[in-house]
LODOKE-661869 format. One line per field, with one value per residue (C-alpha): residue number from 1; y, z, x. Coordinates in steps of 0.05 Angstrom, whole numbers, padded with zeros to 5 digits. Layout:
residues N
resi	[NUM,...]
py	[Y,...]
pz	[Z,...]
px	[X,...]
END
This chain:
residues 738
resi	[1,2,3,4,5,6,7,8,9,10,11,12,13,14,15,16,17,18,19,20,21,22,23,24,25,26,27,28,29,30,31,32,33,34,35,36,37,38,39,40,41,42,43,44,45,46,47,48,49,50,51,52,53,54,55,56,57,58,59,60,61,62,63,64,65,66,67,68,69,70,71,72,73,74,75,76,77,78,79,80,81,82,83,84,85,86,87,88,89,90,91,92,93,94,95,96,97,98,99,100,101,102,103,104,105,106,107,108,109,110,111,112,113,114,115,116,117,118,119,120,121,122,123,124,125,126,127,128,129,130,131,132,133,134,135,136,137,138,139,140,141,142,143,144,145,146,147,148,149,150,151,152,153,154,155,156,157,158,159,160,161,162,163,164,165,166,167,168,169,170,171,172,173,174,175,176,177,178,179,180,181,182,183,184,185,186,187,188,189,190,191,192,193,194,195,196,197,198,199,200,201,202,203,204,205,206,207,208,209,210,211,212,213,214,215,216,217,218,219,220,221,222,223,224,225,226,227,228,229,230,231,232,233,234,235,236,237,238,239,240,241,242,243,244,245,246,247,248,249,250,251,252,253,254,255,256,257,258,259,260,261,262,263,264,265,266,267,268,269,270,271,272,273,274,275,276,277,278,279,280,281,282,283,284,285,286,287,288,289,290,291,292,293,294,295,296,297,298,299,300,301,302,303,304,305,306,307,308,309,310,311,312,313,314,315,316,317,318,319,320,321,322,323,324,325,326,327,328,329,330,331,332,333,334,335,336,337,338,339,340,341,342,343,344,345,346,347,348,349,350,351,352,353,354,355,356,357,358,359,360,361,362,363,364,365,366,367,368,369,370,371,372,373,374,375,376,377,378,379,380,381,382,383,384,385,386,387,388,389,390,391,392,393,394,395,396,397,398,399,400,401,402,403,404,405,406,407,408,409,410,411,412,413,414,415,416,417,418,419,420,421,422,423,424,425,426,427,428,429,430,431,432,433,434,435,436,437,438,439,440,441,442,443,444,445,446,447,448,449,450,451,452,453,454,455,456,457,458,459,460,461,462,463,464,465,466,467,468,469,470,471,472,473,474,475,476,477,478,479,480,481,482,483,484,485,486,487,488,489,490,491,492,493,494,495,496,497,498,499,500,501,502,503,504,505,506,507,508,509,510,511,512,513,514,515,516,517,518,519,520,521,522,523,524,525,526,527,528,529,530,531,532,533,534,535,536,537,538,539,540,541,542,543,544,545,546,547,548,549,550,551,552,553,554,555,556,557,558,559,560,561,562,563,564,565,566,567,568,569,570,571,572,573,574,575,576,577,578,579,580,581,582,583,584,585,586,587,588,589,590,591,592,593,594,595,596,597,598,599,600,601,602,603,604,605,606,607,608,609,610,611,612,613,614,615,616,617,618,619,620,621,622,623,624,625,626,627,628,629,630,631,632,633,634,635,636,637,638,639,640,641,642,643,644,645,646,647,648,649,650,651,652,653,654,655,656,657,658,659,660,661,662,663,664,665,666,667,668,669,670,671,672,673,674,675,676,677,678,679,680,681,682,683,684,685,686,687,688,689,690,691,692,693,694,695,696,697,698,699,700,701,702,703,704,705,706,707,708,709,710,711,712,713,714,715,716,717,718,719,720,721,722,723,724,725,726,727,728,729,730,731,732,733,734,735,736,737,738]
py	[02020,02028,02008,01945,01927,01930,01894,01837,01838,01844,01770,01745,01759,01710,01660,01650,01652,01600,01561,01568,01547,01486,01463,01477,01442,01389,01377,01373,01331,01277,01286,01224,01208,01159,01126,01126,01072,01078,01025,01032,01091,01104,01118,01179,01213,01276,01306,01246,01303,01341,01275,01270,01335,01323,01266,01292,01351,01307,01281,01342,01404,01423,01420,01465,01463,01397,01426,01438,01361,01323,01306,01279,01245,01186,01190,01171,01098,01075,01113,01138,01195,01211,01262,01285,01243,01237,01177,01202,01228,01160,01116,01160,01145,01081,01066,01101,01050,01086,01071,01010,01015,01064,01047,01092,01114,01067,01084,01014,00998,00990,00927,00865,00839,00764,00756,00748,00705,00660,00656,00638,00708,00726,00789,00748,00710,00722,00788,00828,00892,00926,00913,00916,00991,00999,00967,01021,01000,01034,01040,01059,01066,01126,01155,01154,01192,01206,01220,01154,01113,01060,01110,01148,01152,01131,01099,01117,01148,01181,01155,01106,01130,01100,01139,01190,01208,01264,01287,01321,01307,01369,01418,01406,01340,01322,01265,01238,01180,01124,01157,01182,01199,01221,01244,01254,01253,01268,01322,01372,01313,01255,01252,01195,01215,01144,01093,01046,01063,01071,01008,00977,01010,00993,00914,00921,00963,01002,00995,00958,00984,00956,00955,00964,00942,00968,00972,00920,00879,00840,00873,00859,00891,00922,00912,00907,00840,00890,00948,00975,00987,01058,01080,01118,01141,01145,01177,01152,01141,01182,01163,01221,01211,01135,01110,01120,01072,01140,01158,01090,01089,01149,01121,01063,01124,01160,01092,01051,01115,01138,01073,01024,00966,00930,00955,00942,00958,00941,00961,00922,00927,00893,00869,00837,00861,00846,00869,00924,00957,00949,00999,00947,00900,00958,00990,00920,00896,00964,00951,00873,00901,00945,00890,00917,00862,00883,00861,00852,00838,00782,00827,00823,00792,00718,00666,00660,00628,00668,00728,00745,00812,00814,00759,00780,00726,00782,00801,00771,00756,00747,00725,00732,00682,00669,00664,00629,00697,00696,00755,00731,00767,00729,00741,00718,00705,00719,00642,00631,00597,00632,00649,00654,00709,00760,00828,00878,00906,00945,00960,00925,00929,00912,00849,00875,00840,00894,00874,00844,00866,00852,00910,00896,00910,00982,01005,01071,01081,01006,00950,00892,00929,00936,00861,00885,00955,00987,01071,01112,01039,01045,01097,01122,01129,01048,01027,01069,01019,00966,00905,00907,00852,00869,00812,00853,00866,00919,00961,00936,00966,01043,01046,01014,01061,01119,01115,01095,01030,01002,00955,00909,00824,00819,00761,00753,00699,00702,00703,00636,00634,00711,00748,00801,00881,00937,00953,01023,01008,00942,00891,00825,00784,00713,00659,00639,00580,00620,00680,00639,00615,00682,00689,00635,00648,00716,00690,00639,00683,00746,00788,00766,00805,00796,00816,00837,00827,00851,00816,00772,00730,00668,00613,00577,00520,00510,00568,00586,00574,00625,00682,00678,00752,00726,00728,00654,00637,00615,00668,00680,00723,00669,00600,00557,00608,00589,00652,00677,00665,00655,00663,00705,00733,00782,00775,00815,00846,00903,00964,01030,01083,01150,01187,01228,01162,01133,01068,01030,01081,01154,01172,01134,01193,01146,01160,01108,01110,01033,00999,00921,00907,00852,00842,00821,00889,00867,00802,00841,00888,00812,00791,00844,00843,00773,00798,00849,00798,00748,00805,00829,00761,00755,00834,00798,00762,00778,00782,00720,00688,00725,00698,00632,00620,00649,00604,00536,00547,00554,00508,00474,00485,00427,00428,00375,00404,00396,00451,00504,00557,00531,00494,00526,00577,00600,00594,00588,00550,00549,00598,00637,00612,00674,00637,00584,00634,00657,00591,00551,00504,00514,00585,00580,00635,00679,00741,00788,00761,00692,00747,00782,00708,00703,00773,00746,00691,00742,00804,00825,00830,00909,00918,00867,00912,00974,00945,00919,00974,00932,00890,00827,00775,00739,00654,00635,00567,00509,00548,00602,00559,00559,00596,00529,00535,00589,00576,00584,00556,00527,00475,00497,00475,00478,00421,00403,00370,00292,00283,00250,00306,00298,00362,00364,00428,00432,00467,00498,00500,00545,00506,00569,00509,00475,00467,00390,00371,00313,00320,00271,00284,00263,00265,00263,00238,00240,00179,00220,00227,00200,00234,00228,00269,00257,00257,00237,00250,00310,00328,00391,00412,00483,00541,00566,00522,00499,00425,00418,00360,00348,00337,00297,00299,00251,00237,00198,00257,00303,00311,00394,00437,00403,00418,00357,00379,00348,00374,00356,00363,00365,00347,00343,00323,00398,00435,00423,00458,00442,00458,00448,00422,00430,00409,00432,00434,00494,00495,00477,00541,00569,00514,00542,00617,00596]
pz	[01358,01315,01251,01285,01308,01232,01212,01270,01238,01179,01181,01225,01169,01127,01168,01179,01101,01092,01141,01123,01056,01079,01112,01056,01000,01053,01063,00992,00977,01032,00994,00940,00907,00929,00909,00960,00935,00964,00925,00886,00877,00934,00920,00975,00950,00918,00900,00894,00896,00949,00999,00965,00995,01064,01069,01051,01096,01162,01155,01131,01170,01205,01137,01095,01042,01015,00945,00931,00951,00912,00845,00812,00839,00809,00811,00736,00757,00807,00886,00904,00896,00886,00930,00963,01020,01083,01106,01176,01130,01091,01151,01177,01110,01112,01187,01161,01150,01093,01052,01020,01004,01001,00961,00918,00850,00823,00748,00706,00644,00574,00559,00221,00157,00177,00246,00228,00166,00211,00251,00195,00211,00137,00112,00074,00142,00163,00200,00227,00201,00217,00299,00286,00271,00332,00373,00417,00440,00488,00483,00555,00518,00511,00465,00387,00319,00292,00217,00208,00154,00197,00234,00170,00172,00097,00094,00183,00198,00267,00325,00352,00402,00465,00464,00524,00509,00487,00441,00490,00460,00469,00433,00351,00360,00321,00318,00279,00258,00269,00326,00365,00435,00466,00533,00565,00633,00625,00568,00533,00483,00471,00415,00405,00414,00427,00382,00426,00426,00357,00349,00394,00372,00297,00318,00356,00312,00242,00184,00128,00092,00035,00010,00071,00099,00138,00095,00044,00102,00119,00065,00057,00086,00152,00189,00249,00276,00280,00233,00234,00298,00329,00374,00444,00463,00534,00547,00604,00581,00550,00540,00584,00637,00634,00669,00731,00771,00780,00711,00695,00743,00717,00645,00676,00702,00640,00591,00634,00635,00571,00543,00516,00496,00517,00543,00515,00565,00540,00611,00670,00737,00738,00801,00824,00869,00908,00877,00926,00898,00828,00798,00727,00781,00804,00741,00714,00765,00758,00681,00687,00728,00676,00624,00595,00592,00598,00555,00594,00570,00612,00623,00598,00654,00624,00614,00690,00732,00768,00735,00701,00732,00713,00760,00767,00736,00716,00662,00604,00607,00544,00537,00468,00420,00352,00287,00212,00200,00227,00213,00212,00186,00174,00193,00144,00170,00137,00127,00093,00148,00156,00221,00222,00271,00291,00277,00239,00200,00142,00129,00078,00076,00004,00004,00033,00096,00146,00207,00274,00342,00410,00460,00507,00459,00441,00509,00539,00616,00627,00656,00669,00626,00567,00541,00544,00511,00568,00558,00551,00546,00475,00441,00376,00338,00355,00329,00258,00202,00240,00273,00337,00385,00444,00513,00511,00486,00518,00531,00464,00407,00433,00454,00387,00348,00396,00377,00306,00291,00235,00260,00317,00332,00398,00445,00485,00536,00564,00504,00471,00419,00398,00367,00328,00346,00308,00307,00292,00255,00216,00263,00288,00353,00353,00413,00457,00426,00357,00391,00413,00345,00327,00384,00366,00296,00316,00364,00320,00258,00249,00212,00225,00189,00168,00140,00171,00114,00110,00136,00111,00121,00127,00138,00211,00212,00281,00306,00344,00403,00473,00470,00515,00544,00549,00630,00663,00717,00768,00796,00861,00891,00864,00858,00842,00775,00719,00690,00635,00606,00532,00482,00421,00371,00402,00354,00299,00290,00242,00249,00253,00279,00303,00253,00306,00344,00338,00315,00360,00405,00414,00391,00319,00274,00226,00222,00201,00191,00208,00255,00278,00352,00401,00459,00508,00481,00413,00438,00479,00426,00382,00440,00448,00381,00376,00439,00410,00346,00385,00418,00348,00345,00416,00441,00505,00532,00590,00597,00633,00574,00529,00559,00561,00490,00464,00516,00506,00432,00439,00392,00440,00453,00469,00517,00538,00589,00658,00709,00734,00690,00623,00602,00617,00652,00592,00539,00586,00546,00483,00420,00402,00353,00326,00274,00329,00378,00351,00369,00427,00440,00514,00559,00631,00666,00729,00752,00803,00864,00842,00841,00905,00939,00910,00950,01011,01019,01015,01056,01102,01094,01106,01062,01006,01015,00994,00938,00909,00935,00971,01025,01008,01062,01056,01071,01132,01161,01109,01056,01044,00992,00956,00888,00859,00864,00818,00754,00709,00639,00664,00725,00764,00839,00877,00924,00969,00952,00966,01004,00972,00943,00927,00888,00858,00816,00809,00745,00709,00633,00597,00529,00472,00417,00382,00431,00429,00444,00482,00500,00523,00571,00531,00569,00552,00620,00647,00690,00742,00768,00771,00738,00736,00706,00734,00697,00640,00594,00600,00546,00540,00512,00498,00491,00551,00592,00652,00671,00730,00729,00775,00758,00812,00813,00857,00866,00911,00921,00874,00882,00883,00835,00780,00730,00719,00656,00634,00598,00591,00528,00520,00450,00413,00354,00329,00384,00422,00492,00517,00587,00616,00671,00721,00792,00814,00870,00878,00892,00965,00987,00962,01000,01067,01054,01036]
px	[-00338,-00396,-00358,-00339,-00406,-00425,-00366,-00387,-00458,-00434,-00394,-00444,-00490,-00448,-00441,-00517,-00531,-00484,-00506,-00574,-00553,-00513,-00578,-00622,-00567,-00560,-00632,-00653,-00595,-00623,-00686,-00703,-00761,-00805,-00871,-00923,-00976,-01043,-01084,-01144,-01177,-01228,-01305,-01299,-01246,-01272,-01202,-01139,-01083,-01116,-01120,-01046,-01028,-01061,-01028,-00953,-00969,-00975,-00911,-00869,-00905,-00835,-00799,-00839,-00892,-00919,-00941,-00865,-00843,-00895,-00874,-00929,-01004,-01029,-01107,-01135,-01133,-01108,-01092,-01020,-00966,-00892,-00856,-00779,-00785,-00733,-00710,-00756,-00822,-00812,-00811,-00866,-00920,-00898,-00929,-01000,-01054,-01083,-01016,-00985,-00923,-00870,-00804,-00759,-00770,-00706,-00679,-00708,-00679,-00703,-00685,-00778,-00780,-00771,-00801,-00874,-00860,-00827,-00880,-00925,-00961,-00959,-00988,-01047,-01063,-01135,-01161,-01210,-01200,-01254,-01245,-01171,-01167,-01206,-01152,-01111,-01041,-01004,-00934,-00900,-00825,-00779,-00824,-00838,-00812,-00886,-00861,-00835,-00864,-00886,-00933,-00973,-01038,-01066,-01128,-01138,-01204,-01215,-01194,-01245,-01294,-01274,-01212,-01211,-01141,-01102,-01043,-00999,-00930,-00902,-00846,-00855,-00894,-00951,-01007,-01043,-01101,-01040,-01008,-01071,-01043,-00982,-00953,-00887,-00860,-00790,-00753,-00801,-00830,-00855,-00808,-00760,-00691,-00672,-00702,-00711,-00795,-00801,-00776,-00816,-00881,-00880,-00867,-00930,-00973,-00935,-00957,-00924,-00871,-00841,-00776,-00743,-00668,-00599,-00546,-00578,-00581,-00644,-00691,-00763,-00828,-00823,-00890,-00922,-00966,-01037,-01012,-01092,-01081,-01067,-01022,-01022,-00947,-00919,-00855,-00815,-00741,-00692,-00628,-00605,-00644,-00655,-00726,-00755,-00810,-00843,-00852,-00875,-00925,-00959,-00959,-00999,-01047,-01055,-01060,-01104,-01151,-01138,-01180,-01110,-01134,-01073,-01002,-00929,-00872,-00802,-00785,-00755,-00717,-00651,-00662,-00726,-00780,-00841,-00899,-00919,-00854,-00854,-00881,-00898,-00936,-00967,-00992,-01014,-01057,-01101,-01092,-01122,-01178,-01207,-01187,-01125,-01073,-00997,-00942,-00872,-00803,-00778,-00705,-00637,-00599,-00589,-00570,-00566,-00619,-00672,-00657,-00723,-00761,-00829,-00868,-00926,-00986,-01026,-00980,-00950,-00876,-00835,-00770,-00729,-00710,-00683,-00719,-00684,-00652,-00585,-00532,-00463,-00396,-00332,-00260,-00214,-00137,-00074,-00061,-00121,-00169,-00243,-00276,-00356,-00365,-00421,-00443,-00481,-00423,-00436,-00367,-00323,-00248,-00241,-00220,-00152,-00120,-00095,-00046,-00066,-00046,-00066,-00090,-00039,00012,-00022,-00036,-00014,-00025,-00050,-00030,-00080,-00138,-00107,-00120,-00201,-00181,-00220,-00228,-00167,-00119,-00106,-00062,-00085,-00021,00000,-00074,-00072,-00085,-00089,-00142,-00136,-00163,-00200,-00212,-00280,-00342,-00369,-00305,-00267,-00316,-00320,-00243,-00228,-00274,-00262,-00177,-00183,-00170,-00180,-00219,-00231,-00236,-00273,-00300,-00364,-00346,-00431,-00469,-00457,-00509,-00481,-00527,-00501,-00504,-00486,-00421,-00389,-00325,-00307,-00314,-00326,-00354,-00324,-00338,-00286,-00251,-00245,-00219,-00168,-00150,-00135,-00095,-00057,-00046,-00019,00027,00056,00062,00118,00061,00001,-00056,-00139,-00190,-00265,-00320,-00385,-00449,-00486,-00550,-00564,-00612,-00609,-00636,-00644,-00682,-00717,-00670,-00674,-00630,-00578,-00577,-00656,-00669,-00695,-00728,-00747,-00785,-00762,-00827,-00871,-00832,-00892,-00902,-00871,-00836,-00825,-00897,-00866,-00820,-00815,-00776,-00725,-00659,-00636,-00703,-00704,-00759,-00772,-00709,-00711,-00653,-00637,-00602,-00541,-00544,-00493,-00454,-00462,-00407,-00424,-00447,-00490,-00563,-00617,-00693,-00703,-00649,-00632,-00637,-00634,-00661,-00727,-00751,-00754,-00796,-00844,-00879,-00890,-00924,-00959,-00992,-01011,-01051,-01095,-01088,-01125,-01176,-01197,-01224,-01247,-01267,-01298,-01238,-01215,-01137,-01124,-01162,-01121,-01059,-01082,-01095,-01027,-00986,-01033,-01015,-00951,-00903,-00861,-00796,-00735,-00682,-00636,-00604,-00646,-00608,-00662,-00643,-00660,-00721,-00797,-00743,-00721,-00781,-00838,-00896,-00854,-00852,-00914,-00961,-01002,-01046,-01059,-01063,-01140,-01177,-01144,-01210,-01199,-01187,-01152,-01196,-01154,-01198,-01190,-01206,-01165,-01110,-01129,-01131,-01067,-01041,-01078,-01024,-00964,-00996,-01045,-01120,-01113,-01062,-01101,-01163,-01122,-01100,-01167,-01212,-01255,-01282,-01245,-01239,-01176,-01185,-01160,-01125,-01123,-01167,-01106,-01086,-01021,-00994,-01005,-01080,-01081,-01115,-01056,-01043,-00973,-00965,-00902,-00875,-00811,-00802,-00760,-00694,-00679,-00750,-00809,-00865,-00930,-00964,-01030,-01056,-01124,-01141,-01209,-01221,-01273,-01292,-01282,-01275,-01334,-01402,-01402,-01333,-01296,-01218,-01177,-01120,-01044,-00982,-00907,-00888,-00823,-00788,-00759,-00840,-00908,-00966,-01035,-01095,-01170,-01214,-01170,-01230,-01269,-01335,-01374,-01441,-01447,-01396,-01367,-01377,-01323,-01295,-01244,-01195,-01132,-01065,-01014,-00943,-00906,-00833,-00791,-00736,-00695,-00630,-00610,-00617,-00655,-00720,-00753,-00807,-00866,-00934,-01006,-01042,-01116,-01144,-01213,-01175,-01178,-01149,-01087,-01085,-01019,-00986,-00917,-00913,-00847,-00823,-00756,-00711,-00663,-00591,-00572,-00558,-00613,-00661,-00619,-00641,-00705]
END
């Protein structure tokens, strides 16, 4: 009896382990991490992560310890904190008054020897040196490979005296007088594993390098737009782990408190959210209010209408475009004709044609994939020694490269201007229409063969034209803002690499200390510097200001087409000017409390007052306003379709120019609308001082869907201070949601 009493115990034993460990396993698994935003930082708050804690504990007393859920506090700059939230404890915080948003820490995704030439931005144009080297930029990226060239620090003294940062970069990761500050949040280093920072950084900020180029491809001087500038590294991608909003939102912490003088964040959601859960919003709004503009690439999502992530006015968007350097490669065909295609291919197949064959005709295991040689279609022994052509981009160049082809001919139906990405075998990207020529020559001939050459560059002409994979607007939390703010260059940059990366695909094995790469990341960092370019002259500015004078400088930009997602949707205020950039004659002021009128007419006074950390009164009735009354450097309204508008933005100008100065108002009207500036003359007297005019739009109905652009251009005869201006209607069922 006794023994089976113990045997009874004995599985009963068992059973309540594993129970208790199905609850346990079950309950952290319905655990995710969430950001709990509480603001700014309150005056009475003697400890942040002790309120943090107090707070966590009131919601998750039945479950266990609070220390062991919260994941990280952010109390340097701004109020709030990350933890393992249920679905019950998040629905629980989000009820508190104290708190303004919780939402889930979502992954984010990261998204040049010419560039600056083109830009006119020459290495002899004029600086500041001495203010320059004092400039701080902080990188929030996926980190940085120290060593590089671009990064030495020859000729650096100290780190300036504001700085209040630190060099925390971890396992075998050093700083120095270039690179002054690093942290991490992810891995066990700030080290760049990736590339993608490094890259990014020495746009911004590395030094000049001469001599530089991939694969003879491209070569010149590799520089950044402030290379005296130094450097403060945040980690918060890796390509293991990707990015979280988390992670990102303590970078904003640490920079904004570590004394950045402005921020560069080649980061952005693919889909888009209200500011009170975007963690870049977030961050940037605490940045503008101690000063600090931030840097954002516009996202990669294009060329499709309101596509573009970062919305927020406080920041600067950038969107990507080409520059005179174009890389092309050429397929040559057995019967002589010669296809202009695109890539980065270093390869050559000398001069030798090799045969052609279609991925359906190689498959193993596929049916309806094999045309796009999607993974594990093609079989290696059918592909030896020969081109194979691929339906796909994305799917075609790994699965080619990954069996052993020879090489590959691919198509990108979406990207019709094709810029041109490293490839890792000897290949080609060719646009619709001369794919199809190849797949007609190989259809029509018994042994059809080509050849891949190398790249080459040339000059195009026509640049700078918006990249494609560039996201547009219009911005769908603000629709009266135009977005993106810019336009730089973001195609077939070349910089700095970390040789630890692969250069296309993992599974390429080739290593490279300075690497070509496309993208709104690429445009970002270029904005970034003209930025702190323009504050070496200008250390008083405030961002807005900033902002101001790179988009009223802007060259402008032409597009014919007038469907919502091209246009001021795609370019903004046109292609930044650098040189220009540095004296603009007049500033567009925005502060804080335009912004936090701005919040008023999307949230509630309560919630506003978090946010700002203090008593602000939001207006009430008719003196809300509307997202049009904000002082921006662009004029931008959706209206109604078919029905007759009237819009009028009322704008402020701060004279930065010459003390005795007189503009007059010139516009390049547009017939679908009536416009009218008063005053259409406006004169100042002294420096800094403000003049208010109004602008009207009126319009006897647009039909859906359609951009109807404009601008107004203020001149003293020295300065140019141009703005776009747009109205647009939005697709039909879009005006039904909405």
């Amino acid at each position: 009896m006794a023994k089976h009493r113990a045997l009874l115990f004995y599985h009963a034993s068992i059973i309540l382990i594993l129970t208790l460990s199905l609850f346990c396993k079950a309950t952290s698994e319905d655990r995710k991490v969430y950001i709990v935003y509480l603001g700014s930082l309150p005056d009475w708050v003697f400890s942040p992560s002790s309120h943090h804690l107090s707070i966590l504990q009131r919601v998750v007393q039945e479950n266990g310890s609070a220390e062991n859920l919260l994941v990280r506090s952010y109390k340097r700059s701004f109020n709030g904190f990350a933890a393992k939230l249920t679905d019950q404890e998040r629905e629980k915080l989000s009820n508190m008054k104290e708190v303004v948003s919780v939402f889930p820490s979502r992954p984010l995704q990261l998204q040049t020897t010419r560039s600056w030439d083109f830009m006119g931005f020459n290495e002899k144009v004029k600086r500041n040196a001495g203010v320059e080297g004092d400039i701080i930029v902080g990188v929030i990226d996926s980190g940085i490979w120290p060593e590089s060239d671009s990064f030495k620090d020859e000729g650096f003294g100290p780190p300036p005296k504001k700085w209040k940062g630190a060099c925390e970069g971890g396992k075998n990761f050093t700083c120095n007088n270039k690179v002054i500050g690093a942290r991490y949040y992810l891995t066990e280093s700030a080290r760049d594993e990736w590339g993608h920072g490094t890259h990014t950084a020495s746009t911004a900020a590395g030094n000049a390098v001469k001599d530089v180029s991939f694969y003879g491809l491209a070569q010149g001087t590799a520089r950044g737009g402030v290379p005296a500038a130094r450097i403060a590294v945040y980690k918060v991608c890796s390509r293991e782990k990707s990015c979280s909003a988390h992670n990102t939102l303590g970078a904003f912490d640490d920079a904004i408190a570590d004394g950045v003088d402005i921020i560069t964040i080649s980061v952005s959601f693919t889909a888009i959210r209200d500011f009170d859960e975007d963690p870049i919003a977030i961050g940037a709004f605490h940045a503008m209010e101690k000063g600090i503009l931030t840097s954002n690439s516009a996202g990669n999502n294009g060329p499709s209408g309101a596509t573009v992530s970062s919305v927020a006015p406080w920041m600067l968007t950038v969107g990507a475009s080409s520059m005179d350097r174009r890389i092309i490669d050429k397929v040559v065909l057995g019967d002589g004709r010669t296809l202009v295609g695109n890539s980065v291919n270093t390869f050559g197949l000398n001069g030798t044609s090799f045969p052609l064959i279609h991925g359906k005709d190689v498959s193993r295991n596929c049916t309806e994939k094999s045309a796009g040689c999607e993974q594990g279609c093609l079989d290696s022994d059918l592909v030896k020694g020969k081109i194979v052509l691929c339906d796909r981009y994305t799917s075609g160049v790994s699965e080619a490269y990954k069996v052993g082809a020879l090489g590959s001919i691919l198509t990108n139906y979406i990207n019709i201007d094709d810029a041109s990405f490293v490839l890792p075998l000897p290949a080609s990207t060719l646009n619709n229409a001369e794919y199809n020529e190849v797949m007609s020559y190989m259809n029509s001939t018994r042994d059809p063969q080509a050849n891949i050459l190398k790249s080459e560059v040339i000059k195009d002409l026509v640049a700078p034209i918006v990249a494609s994979l560039s996201a547009r607007g219009p911005n769908l939390i603000l629709p009266d803002i135009i977005k993106p703010d810019i336009s730089a260059p973001g195609v077939e940059i070349l910089a700095a690499y970390s040789p630890n990366a692969s250069i296309s695909i993992p599974q390429d094995m080739r290593r490279v200390k300075y690497n070509i790469m496309t993208g709104t990341s690429m445009a970002c960092p270029h904005a970034t510097a003209v930025a702190a370019y323009v504050k070496t002259f200008h250390p008083d500015w405030s961002p807005a200001a900033i902002k101001s004078s790179i988009m009223t400088t802007a060259w402008p930009m032409n597009e014919t087409n007038s469907n919502i997602s091209s246009g001021e949707f795609a370019y903004g205020s046109g292609h930044i000017n650098p040189v220009k950039a540095i004296d603009p004659g007049l500033v567009y002021e925005v502060f804080k409390e335009d912004y936090v009128n701005l919040l008023c007419m999307k949230y509630e006074e309560s919630m506003v007052r978090l946010i700002s950390g203090d008593n602000s009164s939001c207006p009430t009735g008719s003196e809300k306003g509307s997202p049009v009354d904000l002082n921006y450097p662009s004029m931008g309204a959706k209206v109604a379709a078919v029905e007759p508008f009237t819009v009028k933005f009322h704008r402020t100008v701060k004279n930065v120019g010459l003390a005795n100065s007189t503009y007059k108002a010139i516009m390049s009207p547009n017939a679908k609308v009536d416009i009218k500036v008063v005053p259409e003359v406006i004169s100042f007297a002294s420096l800094n001082e403000e003049k208010t005019f109004d602008v009207t739009v009126a319009g006897s109905g647009l039909p859906y869907e359609l951009r109807v652009s404009a601008s107004l251009v203020w001149s003293d005869g020295t300065h140019s201070v141009r703005s776009p201006i747009v109205v647009y209607t939005v697709p039909k069922i879009m005006s039904k949601e909405t």
